[in-house]
DSSP file (Angstrom, degrees, kcal/mol; ACC not computed):
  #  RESIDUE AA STRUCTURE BP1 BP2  ACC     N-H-->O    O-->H-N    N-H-->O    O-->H-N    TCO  KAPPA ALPHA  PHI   PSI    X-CA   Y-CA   Z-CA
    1    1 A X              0   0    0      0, 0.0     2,-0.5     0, 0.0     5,-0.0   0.000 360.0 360.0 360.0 122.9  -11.5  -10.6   -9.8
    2    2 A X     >  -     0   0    0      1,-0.1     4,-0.7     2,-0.1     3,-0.3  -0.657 360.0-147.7 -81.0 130.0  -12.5  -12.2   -6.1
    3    3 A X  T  4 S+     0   0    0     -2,-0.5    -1,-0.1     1,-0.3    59,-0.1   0.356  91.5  69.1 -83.5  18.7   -9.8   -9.8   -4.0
    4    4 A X  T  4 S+     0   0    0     55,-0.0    -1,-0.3    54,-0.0    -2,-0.1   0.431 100.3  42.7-103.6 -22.8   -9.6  -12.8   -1.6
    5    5 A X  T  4 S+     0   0    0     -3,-0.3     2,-0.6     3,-0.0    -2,-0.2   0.607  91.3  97.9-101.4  10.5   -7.8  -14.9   -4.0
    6    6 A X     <  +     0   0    0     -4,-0.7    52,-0.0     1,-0.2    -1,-0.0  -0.916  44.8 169.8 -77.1 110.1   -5.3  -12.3   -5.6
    7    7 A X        +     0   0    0     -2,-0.6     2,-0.3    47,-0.1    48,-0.3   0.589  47.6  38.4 -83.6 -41.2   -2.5  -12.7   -4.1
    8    8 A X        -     0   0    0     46,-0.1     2,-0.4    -3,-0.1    42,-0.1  -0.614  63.4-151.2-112.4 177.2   -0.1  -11.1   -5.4
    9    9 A X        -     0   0    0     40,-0.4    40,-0.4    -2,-0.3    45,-0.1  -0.859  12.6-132.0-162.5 135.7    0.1   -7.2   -7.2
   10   10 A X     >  -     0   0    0     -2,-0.4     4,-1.3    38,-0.1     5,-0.0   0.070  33.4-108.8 -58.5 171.8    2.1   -5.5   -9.7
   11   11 A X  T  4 S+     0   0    0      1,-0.2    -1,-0.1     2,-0.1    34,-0.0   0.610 120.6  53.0-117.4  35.1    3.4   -2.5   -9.0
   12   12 A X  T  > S+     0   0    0      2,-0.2     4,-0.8     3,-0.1    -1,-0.2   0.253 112.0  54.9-114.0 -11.3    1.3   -0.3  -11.2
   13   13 A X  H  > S+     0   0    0      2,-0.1     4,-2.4     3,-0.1     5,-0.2   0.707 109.2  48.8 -73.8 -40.6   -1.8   -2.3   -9.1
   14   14 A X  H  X S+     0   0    0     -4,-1.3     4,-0.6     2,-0.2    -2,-0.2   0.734 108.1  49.8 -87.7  -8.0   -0.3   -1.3   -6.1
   15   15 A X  H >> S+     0   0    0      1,-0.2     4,-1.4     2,-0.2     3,-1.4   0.979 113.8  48.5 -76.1 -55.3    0.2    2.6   -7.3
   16   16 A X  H 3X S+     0   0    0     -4,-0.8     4,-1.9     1,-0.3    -2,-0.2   0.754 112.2  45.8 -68.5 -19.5   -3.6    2.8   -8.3
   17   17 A X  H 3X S+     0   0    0     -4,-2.4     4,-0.8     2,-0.2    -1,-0.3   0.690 108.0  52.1 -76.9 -11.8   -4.9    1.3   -5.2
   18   18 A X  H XX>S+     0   0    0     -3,-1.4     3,-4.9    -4,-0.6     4,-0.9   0.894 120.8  47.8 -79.0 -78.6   -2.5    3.6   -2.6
   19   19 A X  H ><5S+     0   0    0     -4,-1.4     3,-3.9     1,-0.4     4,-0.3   0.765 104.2  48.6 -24.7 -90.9   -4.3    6.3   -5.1
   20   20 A X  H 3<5S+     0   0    0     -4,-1.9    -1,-0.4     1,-0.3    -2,-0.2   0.789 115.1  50.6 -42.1 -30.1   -7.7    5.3   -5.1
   21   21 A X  H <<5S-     0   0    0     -3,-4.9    -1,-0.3    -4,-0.8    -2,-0.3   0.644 114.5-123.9 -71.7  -9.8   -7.1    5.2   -0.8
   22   22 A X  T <<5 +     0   0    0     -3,-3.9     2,-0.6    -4,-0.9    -3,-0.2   0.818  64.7 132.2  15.5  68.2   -5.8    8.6   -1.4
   23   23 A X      < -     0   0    0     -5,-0.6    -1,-0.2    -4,-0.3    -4,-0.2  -0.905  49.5-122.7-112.6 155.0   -2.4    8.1    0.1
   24   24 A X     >  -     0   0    0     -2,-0.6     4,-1.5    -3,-0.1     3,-0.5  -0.394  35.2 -98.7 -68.5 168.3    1.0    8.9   -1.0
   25   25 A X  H  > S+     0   0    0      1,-0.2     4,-0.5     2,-0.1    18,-0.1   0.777 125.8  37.7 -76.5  -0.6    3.7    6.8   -1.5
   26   26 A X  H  > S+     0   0    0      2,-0.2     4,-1.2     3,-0.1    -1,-0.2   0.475 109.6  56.5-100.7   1.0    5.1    7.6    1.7
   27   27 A X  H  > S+     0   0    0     -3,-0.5     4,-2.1     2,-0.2     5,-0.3   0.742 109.3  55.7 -91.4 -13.4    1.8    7.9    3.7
   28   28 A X  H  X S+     0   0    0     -4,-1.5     4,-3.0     2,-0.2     5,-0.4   0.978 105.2  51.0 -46.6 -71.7    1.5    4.2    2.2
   29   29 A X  H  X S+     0   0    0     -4,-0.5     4,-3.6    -5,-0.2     5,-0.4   0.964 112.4  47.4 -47.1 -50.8    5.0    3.5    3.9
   30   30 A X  H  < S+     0   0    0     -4,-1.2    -1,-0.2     1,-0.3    -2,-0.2   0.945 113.9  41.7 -85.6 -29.4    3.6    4.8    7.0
   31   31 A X  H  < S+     0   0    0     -4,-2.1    -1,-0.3     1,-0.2    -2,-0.2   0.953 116.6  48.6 -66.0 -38.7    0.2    2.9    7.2
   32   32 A X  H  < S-     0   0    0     -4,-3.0    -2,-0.2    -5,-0.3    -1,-0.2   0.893 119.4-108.4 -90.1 -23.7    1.5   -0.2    6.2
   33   33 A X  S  < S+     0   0    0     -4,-3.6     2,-0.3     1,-0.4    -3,-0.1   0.487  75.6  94.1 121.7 -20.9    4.7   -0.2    8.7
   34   34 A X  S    S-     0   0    0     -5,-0.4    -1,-0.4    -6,-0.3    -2,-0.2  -0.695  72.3 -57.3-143.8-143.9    7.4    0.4    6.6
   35   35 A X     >  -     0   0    0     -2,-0.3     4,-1.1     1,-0.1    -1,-0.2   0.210  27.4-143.8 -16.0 136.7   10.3    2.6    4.6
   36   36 A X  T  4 S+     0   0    0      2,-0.1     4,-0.5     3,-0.1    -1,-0.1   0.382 107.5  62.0-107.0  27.6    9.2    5.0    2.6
   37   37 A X  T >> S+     0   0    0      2,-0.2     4,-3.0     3,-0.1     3,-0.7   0.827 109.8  38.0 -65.3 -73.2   12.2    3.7    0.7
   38   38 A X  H 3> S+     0   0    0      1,-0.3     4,-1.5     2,-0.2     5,-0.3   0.945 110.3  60.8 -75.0 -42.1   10.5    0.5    0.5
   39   39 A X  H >X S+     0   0    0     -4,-1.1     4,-1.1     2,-0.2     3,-0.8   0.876 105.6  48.9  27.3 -91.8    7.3    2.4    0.0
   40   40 A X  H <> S+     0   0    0     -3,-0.7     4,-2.5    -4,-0.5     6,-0.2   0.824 109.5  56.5 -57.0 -41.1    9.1    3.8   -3.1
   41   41 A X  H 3< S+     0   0    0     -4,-3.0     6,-4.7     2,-0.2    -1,-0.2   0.733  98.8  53.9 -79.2  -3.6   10.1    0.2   -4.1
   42   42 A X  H X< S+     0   0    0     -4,-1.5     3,-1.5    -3,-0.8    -1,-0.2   0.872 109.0  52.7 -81.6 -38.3    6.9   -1.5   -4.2
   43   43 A X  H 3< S+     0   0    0     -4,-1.1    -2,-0.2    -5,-0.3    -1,-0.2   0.802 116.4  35.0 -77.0 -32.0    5.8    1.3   -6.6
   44   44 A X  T 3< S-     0   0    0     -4,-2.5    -1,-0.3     3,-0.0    -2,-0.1   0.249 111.3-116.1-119.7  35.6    8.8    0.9   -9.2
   45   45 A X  S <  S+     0   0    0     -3,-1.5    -3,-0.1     2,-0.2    -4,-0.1   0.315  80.6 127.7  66.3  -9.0    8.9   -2.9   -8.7
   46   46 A X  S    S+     0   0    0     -6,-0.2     2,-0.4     1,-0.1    -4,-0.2   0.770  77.2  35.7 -61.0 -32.3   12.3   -2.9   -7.3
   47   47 A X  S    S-     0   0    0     -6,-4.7     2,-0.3    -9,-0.2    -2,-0.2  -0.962  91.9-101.9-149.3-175.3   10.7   -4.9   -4.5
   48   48 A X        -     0   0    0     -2,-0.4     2,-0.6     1,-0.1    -6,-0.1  -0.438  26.3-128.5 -95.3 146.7    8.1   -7.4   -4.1
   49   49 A X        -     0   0    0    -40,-0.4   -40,-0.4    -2,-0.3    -1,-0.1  -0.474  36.8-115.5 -79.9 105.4    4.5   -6.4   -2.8
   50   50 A X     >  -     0   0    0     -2,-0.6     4,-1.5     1,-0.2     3,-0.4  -0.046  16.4-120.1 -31.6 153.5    3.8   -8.9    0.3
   51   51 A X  H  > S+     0   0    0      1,-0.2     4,-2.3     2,-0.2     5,-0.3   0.870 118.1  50.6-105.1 -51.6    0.7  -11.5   -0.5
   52   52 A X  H  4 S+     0   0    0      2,-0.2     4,-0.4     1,-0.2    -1,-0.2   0.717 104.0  46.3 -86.7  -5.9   -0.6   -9.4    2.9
   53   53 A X  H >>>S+     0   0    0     -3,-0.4     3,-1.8     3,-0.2     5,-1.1   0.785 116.6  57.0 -94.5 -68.2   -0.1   -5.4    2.2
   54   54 A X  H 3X5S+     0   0    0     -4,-1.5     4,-3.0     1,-0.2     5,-0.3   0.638 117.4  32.9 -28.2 -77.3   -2.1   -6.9   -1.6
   55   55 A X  H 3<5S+     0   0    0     -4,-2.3     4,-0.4   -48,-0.3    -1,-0.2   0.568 116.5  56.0 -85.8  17.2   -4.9   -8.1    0.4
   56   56 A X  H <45S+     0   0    0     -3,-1.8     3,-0.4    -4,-0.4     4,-0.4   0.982 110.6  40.4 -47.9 -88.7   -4.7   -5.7    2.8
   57   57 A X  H  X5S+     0   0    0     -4,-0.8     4,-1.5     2,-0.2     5,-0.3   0.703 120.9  49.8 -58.8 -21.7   -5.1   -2.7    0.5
   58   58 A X  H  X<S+     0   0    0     -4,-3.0     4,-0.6    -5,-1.1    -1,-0.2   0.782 104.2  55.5-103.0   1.1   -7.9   -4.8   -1.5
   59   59 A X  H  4 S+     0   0    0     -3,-0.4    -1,-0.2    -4,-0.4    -2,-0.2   0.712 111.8  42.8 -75.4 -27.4   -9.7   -5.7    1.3
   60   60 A X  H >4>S+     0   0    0     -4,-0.4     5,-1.9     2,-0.2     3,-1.4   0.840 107.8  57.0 -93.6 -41.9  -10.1   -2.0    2.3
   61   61 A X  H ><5S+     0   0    0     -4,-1.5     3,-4.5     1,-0.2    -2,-0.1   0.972 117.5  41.4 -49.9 -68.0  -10.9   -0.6   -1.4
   62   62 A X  T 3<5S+     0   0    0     -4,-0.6    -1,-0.2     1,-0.3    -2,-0.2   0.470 112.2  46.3 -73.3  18.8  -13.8   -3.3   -1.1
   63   63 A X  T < 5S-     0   0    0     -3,-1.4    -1,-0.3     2,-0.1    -2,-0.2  -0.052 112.6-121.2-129.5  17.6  -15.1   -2.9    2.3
   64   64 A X  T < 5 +     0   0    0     -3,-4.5     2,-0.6    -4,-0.2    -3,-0.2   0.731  58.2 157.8  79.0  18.7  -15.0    1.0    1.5
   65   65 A X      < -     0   0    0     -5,-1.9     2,-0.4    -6,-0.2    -2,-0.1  -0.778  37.6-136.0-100.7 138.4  -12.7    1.6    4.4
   66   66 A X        -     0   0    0     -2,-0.6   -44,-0.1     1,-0.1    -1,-0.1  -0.729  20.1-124.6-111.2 107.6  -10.3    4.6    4.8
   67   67 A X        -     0   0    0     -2,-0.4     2,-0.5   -46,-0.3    -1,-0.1  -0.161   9.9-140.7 -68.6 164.5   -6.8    4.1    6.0
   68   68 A X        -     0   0    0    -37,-0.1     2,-0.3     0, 0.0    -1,-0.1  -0.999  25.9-169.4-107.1  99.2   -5.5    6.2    9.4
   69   69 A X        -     0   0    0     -2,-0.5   -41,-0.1     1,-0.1   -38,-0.1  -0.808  19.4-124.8-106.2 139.4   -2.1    6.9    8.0
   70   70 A X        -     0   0    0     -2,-0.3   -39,-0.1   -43,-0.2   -40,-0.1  -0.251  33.5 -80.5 -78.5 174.5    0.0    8.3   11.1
   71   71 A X        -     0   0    0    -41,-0.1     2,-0.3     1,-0.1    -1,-0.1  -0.447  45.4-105.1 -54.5 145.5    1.9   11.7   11.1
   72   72 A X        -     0   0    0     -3,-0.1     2,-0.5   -42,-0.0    -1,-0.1  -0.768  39.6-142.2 -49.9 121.1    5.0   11.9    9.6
   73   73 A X        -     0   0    0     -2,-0.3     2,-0.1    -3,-0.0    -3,-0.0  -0.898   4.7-137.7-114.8 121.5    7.8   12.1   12.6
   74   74 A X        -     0   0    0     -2,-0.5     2,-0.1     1,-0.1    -1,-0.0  -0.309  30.8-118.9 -58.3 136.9   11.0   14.3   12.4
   75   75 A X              0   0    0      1,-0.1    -1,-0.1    -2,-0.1     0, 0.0  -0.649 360.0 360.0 -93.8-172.1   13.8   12.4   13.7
   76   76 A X              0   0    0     -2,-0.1    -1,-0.1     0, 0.0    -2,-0.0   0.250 360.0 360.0 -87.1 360.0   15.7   13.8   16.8
């Protein structure tokens, strides 16, 4: 598979690549920008994984690169 023409990802693709980055599914939420509700929903298919978080996360598995996932923040 060229990971510049996969476009889309299941969400059993999307679990083992957050994995293989070693994130969770909420340090996932927080690198990528959102919920870790929605986070949660990419992972049980409830919603659909954007064409750019897929090649996002398979662009980084294959350039070897290690996401900066921020701190978690308490709210006020």
């Amino acid at each position: 598979m060229n990971w510049q023409t996969e476009r889309s990802m299941t969400p059993t693709q999307y679990k083992r690549i957050i994995k293989a980055l070693g994130m969770t599914q909420g340090g996932a939420g927080r690198f990528l920008g959102v919920s870790v509700r929605t986070a949660h929903r990419y992972c049980s298919g409830e919603a659909e994984i954007p064409t750019s978080v897929a090649l996002l996360l398979r662009a980084m598995v294959h350039h070897g690169e290690e996401p900066a996932v921020p701190q978690w923040k308490r709210a006020a």
